[in-house]
N, C-alpha and C positions, 0 to 999 in steps of 0.2 A: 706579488701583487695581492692575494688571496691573503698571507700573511700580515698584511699593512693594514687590509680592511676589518681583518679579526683584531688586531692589535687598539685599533684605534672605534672598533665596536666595546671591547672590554673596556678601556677608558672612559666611554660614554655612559657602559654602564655601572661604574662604579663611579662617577661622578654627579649623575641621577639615579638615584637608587628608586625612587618612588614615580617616578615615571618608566621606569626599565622594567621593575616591577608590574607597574601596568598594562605596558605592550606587552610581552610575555603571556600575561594571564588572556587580554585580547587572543593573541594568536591562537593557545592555546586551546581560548572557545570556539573559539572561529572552525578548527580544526578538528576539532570533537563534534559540533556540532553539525557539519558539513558530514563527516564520516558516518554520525547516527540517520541522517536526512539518506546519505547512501543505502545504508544497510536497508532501511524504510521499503524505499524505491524498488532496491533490486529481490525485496523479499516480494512485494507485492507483483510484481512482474513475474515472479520464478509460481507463484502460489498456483498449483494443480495444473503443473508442467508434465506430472510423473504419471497421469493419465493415458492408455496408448492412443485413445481416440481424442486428446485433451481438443483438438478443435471444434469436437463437434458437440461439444457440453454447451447449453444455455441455461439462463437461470431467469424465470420470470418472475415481474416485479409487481406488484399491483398500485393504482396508483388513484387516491380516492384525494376528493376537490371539496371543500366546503365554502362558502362564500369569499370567507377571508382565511382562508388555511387551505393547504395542499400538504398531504402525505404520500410519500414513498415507502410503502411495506416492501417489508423482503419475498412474503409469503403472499401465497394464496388459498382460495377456499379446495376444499377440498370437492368441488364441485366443478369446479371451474378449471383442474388438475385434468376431470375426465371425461370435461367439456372438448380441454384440448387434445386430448389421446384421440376422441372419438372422430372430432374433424380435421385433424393433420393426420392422414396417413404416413406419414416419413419419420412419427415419431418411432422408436424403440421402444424406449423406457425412460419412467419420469416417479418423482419421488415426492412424497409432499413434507417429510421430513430423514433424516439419517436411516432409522429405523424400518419403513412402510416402503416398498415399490411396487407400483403399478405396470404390470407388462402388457403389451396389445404382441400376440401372435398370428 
């Protein structure tokens, strides 16, 4: 059965070449496409897994308004950093960049 439908898939594509050609390259993106959208996904989901405490990381955002524009920073002032150490007791440690950490003992 399998054999019939290979046989007579090869006839169609050699009797349209520029359309067989086509589907082909379709699939192909289709498929490449889908697999890079994967890779995307699952890297973002995996990203700062290897942490032992990875649940209890937050990352604050600041978040400034002007009439007709709204910004989302990544960062904060570095005021506002030990703003928050001083009135969250439950913090640990917090960083205001890779380099610098702030510890409350």
């Amino acid at each position: 059965m399998f054999r019939n439908y290979f046989t007579v898939a090869l006839r169609n594509f050699q009797g349209n070449k520029i359309f067989s050609l086509i589907n082909i390259a379709g699939v192909a993106i289709g498929i490449s496409a889908s697999l890079v959208i994967y890779l995307i996904v699952q890297h973002e989901f995996n990203f700062d897994k290897f942490h032992k405490d990875g649940d209890r990381i937050y990352r604050v955002v600041s978040k400034i308004e002007f009439p007709d524009l709204t910004i989302h920073n990544s960062g904060v002032l570095v005021s506002t950093l030990a703003m928050l150490i001083l009135s969250i007791r439950t913090i640990k440690s917090a960083t205001e960049n890779p380099v610098k950490s702030l510890r409350t003992e």
